[in-house]
C-alpha positions as CSV (number, residue, x, y, z in Angstrom):
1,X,-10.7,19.8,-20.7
2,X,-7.7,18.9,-18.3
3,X,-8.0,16.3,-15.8
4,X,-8.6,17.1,-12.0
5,X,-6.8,15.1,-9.3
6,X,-7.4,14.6,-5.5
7,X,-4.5,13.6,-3.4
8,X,-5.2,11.7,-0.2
9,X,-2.2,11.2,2.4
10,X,-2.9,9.3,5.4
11,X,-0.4,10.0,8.2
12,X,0.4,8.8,11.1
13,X,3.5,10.3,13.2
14,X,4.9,10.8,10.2
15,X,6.7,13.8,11.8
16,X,8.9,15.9,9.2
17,X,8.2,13.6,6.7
18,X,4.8,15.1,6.2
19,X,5.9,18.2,5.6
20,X,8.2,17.3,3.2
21,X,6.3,15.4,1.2
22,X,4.0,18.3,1.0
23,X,6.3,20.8,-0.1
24,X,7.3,18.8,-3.1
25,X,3.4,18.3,-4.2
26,X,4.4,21.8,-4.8
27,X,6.6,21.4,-7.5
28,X,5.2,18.7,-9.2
29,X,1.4,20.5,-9.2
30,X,2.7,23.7,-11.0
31,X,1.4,22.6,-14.2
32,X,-1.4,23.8,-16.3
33,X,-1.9,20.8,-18.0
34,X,-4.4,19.1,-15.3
35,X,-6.2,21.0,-12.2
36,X,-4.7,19.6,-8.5
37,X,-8.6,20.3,-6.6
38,X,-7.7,19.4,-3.2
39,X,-5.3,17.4,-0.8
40,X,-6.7,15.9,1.9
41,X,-4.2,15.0,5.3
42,X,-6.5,11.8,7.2
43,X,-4.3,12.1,10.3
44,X,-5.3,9.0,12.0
45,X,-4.8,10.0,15.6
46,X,-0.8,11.1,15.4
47,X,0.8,12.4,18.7
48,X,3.8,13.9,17.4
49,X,2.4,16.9,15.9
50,X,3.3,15.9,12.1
51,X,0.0,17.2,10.7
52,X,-0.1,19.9,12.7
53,X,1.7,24.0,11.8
54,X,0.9,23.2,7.8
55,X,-0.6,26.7,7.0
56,X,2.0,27.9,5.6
57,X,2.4,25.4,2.9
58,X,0.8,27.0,-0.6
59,X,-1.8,24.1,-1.3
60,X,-5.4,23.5,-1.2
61,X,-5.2,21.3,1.8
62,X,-7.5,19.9,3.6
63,X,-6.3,18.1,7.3
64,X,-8.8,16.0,9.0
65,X,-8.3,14.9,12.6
66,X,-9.4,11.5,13.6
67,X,-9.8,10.7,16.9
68,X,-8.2,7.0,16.8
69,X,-5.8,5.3,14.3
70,X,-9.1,4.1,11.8
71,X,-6.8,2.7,9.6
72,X,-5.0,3.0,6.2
73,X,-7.9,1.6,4.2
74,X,-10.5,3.1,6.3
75,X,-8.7,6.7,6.4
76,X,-8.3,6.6,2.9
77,X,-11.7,6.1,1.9
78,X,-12.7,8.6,4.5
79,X,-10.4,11.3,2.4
80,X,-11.6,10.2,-1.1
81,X,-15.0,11.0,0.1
82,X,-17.7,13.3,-1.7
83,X,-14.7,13.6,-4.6
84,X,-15.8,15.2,-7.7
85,X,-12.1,14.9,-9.7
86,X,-11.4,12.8,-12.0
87,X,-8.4,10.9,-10.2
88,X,-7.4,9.8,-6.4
89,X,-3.8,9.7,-6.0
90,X,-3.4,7.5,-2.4
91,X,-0.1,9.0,-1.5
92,X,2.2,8.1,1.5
93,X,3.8,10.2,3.6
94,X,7.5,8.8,2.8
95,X,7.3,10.2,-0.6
96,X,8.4,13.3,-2.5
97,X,7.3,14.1,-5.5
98,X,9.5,15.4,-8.3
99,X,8.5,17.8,-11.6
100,X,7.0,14.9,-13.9
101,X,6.0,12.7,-10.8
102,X,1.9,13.7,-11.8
103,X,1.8,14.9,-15.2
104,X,3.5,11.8,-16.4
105,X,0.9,9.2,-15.4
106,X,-2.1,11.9,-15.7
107,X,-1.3,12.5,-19.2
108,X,-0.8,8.4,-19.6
109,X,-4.3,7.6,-18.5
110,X,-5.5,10.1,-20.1
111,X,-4.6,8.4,-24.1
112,X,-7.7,7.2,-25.6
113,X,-6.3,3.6,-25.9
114,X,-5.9,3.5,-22.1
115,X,-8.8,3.7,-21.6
116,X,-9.2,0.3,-19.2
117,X,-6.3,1.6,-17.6
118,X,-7.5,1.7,-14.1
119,X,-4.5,1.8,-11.4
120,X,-1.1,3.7,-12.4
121,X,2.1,3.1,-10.7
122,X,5.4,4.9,-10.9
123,X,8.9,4.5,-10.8
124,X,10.3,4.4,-7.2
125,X,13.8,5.2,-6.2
126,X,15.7,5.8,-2.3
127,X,18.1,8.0,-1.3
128,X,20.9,6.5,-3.5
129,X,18.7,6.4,-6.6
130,X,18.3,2.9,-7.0
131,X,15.2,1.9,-8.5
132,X,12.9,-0.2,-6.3
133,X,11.5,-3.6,-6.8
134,X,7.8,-2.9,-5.8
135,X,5.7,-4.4,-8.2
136,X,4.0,-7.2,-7.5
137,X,2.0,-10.9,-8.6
138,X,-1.3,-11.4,-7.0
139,X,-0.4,-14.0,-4.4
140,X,-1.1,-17.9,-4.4
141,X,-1.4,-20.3,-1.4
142,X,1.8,-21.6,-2.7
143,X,3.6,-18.2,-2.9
144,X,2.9,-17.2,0.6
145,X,3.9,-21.2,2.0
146,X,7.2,-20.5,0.2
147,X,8.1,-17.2,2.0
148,X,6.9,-18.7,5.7
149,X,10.3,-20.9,5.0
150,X,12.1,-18.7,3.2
151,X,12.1,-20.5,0.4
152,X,11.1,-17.5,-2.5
153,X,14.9,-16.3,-1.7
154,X,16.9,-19.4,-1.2
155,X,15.5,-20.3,-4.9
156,X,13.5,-18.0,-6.7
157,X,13.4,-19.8,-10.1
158,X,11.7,-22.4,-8.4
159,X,9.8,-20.6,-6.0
160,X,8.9,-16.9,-7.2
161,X,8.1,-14.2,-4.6
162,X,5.0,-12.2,-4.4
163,X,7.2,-8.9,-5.6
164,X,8.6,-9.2,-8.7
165,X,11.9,-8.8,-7.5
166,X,13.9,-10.8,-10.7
167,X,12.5,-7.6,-12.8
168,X,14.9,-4.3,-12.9
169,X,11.6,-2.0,-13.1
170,X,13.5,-0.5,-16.1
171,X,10.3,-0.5,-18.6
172,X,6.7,0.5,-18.2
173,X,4.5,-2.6,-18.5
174,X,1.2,-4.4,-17.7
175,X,1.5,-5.6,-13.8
176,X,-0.8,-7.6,-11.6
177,X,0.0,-5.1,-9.0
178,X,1.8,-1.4,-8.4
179,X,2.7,-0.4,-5.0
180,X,0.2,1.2,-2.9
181,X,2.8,4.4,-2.0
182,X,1.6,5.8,-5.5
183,X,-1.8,4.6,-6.5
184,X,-3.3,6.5,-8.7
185,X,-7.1,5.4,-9.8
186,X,-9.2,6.7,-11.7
187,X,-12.5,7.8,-9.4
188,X,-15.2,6.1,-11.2
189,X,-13.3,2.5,-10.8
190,X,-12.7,3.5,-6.6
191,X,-16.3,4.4,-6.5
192,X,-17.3,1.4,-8.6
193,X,-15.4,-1.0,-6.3
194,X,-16.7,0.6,-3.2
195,X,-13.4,2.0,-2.4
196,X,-11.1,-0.3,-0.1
197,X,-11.9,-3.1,1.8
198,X,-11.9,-1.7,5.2
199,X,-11.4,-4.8,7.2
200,X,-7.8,-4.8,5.7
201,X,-6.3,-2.2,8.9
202,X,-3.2,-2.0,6.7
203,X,-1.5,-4.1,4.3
204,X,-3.2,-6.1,1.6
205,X,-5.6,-3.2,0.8
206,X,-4.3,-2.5,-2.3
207,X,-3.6,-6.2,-3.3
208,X,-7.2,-6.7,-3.2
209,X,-8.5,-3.8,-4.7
210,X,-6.3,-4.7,-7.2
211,X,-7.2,-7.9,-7.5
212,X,-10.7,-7.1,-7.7
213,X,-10.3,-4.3,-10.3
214,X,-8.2,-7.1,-12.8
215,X,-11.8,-9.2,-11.9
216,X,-13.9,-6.8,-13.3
217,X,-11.8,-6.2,-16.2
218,X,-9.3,-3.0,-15.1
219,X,-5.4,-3.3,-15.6
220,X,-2.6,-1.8,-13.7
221,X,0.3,-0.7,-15.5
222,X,3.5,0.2,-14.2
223,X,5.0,3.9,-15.5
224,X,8.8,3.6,-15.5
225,X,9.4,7.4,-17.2
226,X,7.6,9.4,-14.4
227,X,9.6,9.0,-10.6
228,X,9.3,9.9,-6.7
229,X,11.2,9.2,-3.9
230,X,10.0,7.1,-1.2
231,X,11.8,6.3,2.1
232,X,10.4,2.7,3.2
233,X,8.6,2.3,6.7
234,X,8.5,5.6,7.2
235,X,6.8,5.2,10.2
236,X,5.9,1.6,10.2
237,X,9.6,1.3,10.9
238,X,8.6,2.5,14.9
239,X,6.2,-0.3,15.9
240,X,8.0,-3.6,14.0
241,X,5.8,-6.0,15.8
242,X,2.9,-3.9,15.3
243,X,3.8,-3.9,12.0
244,X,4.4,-7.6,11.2
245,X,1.2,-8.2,13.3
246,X,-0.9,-6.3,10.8
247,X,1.1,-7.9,7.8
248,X,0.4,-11.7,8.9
249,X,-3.3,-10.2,9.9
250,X,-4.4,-9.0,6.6
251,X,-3.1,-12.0,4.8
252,X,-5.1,-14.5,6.7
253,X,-7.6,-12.3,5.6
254,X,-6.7,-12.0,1.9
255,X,-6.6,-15.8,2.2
256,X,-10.0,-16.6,3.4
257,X,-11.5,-13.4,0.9
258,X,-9.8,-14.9,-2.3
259,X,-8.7,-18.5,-1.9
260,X,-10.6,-21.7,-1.2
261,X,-11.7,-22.8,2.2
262,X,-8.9,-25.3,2.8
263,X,-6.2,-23.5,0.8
264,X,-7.0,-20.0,3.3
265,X,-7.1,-22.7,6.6
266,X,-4.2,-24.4,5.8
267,X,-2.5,-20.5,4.9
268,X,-4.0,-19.7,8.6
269,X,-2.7,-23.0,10.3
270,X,0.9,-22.8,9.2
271,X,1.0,-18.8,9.8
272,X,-0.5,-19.3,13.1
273,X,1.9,-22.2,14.4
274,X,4.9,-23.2,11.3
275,X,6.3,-19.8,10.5
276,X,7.0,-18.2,13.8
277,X,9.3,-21.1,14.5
278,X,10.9,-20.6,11.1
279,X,11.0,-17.1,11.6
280,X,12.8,-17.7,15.3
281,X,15.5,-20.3,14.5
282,X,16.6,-17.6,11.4
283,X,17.0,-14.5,14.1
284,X,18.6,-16.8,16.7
285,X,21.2,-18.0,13.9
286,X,21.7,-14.6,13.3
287,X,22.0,-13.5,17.0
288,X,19.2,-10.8,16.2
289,X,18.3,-10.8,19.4
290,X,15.5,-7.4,18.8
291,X,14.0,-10.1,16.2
292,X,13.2,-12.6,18.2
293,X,11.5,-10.0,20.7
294,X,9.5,-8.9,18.2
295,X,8.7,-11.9,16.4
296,X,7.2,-13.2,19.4
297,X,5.6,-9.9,19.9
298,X,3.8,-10.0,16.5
299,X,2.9,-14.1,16.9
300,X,1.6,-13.0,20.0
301,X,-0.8,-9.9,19.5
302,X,-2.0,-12.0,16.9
303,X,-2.9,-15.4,18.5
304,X,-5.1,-12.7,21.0
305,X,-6.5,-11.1,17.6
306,X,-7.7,-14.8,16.2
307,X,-11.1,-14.8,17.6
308,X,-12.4,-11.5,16.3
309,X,-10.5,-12.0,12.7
310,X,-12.4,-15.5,12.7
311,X,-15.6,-13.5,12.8
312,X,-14.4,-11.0,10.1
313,X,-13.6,-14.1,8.2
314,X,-16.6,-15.3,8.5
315,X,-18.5,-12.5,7.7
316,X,-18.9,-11.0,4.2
317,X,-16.7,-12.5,3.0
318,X,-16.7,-10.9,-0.5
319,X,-16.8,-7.1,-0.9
């Protein structure tokens, strides 16, 4: 019996990129070796028509319209809903898929003696070809204090990074974490896990599901024969405060969710008042004048967000 796979692609103004990565799906599902069931388009409240003229695109796609931006953890629970495959593949927009870029890691997973195999990464190259760093280490208190001061790139013997940036992604191997712009999982572990955690807008979802899949004794491995193309901020890349306010957001969160009370406070502390000045005197040494606008952007739509992300903190705090 071949295996059945649901894609979900959340996008949001994604514009031609969409499309794009759409028409390689193409390609890459024209295999009789596993059964593609459905893709499902969560178009969380776009305004620039990406997800909209895709009729003509030979697929079994499925677009659903929200009304506001839910989310990337919420939207992508919302499209792995009532799944009956055996596989989600959480897909970004920024991607495109090549021949091998489905049956590789379907046919992986599917090896008897992979069998607590839960996530599956692949290999992940830009324009140029060159392969990206994306894997990652589940993050410490310490690992996160290092990169407030920059200290993970000024010496990264001493102080490693959260991505595993020292490795040339040349092998397949056992990783803490694979990048959340290909995560394929197998459907009984994302219903077992109750999907992702939703309070996570964007950024850090898949860090802790992963974490919490390695907890309950899953692994993620890291393909390196099977490839896509992704782009990068595809269309994070419009809103760079918004973006970095999100990204300092959900690690306070990841903080108090998986770290002691004084190791997450003291993580919350120095993001809240240490790293923006850090993060200023480096863009005013550089002149990067657009930096320090939206540095203070993102310090500032976050010191508004702190009260309701203190109740969030405080509120189930284990999913």
């Amino acid at each position: 019996m071949t295996p059945s796979l649901d894609i979900i692609i959340v996008n949001w103004n994604s514009g031609k990129l969409l499309r794009d990565c759409l028409q390689s799906i193409n390609n890459s599902a024209d295999n009789d070796s596993f059964t593609l069931n459905r893709i499902v388009v969560m178009d969380n409240a776009s305004c620039d028509g990406s997800a909209e003229e895709l009729d003509d695109i030979s697929l079994p796609l499925t677009i659903i319209r929200n009304a506001e931006n839910r989310g990337f953890a919420a939207a992508c629970n919302q499209g792995a809903k009532d799944s009956k495959s055996d596989y989600l593949l959480f897909l970004n927009p920024d991607t495109r898929l090549f021949e091998d870029s489905l049956i590789k890691p379907l046919v992986f997973m599917e090896q008897p003696e992979n069998h607590k195999i839960g996530i599956v990464g692949i290999q992940l190259i830009d324009e140029t070809g060159r392969v990206a760093r994306t894997c990652a280490r589940f993050p410490t208190p310490a690992m996160f204090f290092s990169k407030m001061f920059g200290l993970d790139r000024l010496s990264p013997q001493y102080f490693p990074s959260h991505f595993m940036n020292e490795w040339d992604h040349g092998e397949t191997r056992e990783v803490d974490q694979v990048m959340g712009a290909f995560f394929m999982i197998r459907r009984q572990l994302f219903e077992t896990l109750s999907g992702f955690d939703e309070r996570f807008f964007v950024y850090f979802e898949e860090v802790d599901f992963s974490y919490r899949a390695n907890n309950a004794g899953w692994k993620d491995v890291y393909l390196a024969d099977a490839r896509a193309y992704h782009k990068g901020c595809g269309t994070s890349e419009q809103v760079k405060a918004t973006r970095r306010f999100y990204s300092l957001r959900s690690r306070i969160l990841y903080g108090y969710k998986h770290f002691n009370w004084w190791s997450a406070t003291a993580l919350m502390l120095g993001t809240l008042i240490l790293e923006p000045f850090a993060r200023l005197a480096f863009a005013a040494f550089n002149k990067s004048f657009p930096q320090v606008e939206d540095t203070l952007r993102g310090y500032a739509m976050l010191w508004r967000a702190m009260p309701r992300l203190l109740l969030f903190t405080m509120s189930s705090n284990r999913q």
